[in-house]
C-alpha positions in Angstrom: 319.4 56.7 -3.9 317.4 59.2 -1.4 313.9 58.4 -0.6 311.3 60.4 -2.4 309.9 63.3 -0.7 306.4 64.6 -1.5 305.7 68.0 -1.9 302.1 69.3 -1.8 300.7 73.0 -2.1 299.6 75.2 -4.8 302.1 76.6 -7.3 303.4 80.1 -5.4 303.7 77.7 -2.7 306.1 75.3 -3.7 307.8 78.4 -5.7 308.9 79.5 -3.1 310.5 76.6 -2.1 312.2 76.5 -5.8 316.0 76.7 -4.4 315.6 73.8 -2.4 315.2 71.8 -5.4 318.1 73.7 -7.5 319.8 70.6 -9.4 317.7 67.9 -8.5 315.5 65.7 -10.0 312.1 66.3 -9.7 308.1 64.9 -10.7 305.0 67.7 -11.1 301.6 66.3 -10.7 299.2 68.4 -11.1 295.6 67.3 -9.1 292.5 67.8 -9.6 290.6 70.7 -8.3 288.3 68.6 -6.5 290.7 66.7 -4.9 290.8 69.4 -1.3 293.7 69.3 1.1 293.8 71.5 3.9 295.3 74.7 3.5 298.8 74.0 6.1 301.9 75.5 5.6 304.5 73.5 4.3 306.9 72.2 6.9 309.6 69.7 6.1 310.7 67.1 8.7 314.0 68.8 9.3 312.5 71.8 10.6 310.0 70.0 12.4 312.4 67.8 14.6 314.1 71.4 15.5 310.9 72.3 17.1 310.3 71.7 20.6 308.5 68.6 21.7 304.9 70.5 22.6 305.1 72.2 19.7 305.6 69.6 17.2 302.6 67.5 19.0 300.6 70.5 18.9 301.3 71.2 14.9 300.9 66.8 14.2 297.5 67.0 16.0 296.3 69.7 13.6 297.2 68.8 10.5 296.0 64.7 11.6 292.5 66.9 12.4 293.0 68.6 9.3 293.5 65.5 7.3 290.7 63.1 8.9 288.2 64.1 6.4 290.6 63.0 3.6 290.7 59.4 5.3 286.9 59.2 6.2 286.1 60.0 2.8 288.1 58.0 1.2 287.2 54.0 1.1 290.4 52.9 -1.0 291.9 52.2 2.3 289.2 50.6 4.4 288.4 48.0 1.1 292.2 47.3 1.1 292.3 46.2 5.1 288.4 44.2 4.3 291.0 42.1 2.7 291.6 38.1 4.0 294.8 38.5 6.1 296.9 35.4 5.5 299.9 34.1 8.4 302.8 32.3 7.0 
């Protein structure tokens, strides 16, 4: 079975993306309108590895910029690593 791949954008843009998922299996969620991700072009990881090196860094450090306020916003994650860590 292949991995799952998450798609994220509004409607006309993952329409336009529709052949790519021509025969295959596939989940819609639909988010809520307060829930804000930055407004990047889709770019699958294919076509990012084709890229060259500076390029690819350059496009990574926006969209981690981009995507910061998601994180620091968010305190799901940060109660999850309060957690007790245990060694076996």
């Amino acid at each position: 079975m292949l991995p799952a791949r998450e798609i994220v954008g509004t409607w006309e843009e993952i329409l336009q993306q529709s052949n790519t998922f021509a025969g295959k299996r596939v989940k819609l969620t639909l988010l809520d309108d307060n829930f804000l991700l930055p407004n990047l072009p889709i770019l699958d990881r294919a076509s990012l590895l084709k890229l060259p090196r500076a390029d690819r860094d350059r496009i990574l450090a926006e969209r981690a910029e981009a995507m910061a306020p998601e994180y620091e916003n968010n305190q799901d994650w940060k109660e999850f690593l309060d957690g007790d860590f245990i060694e076996y």
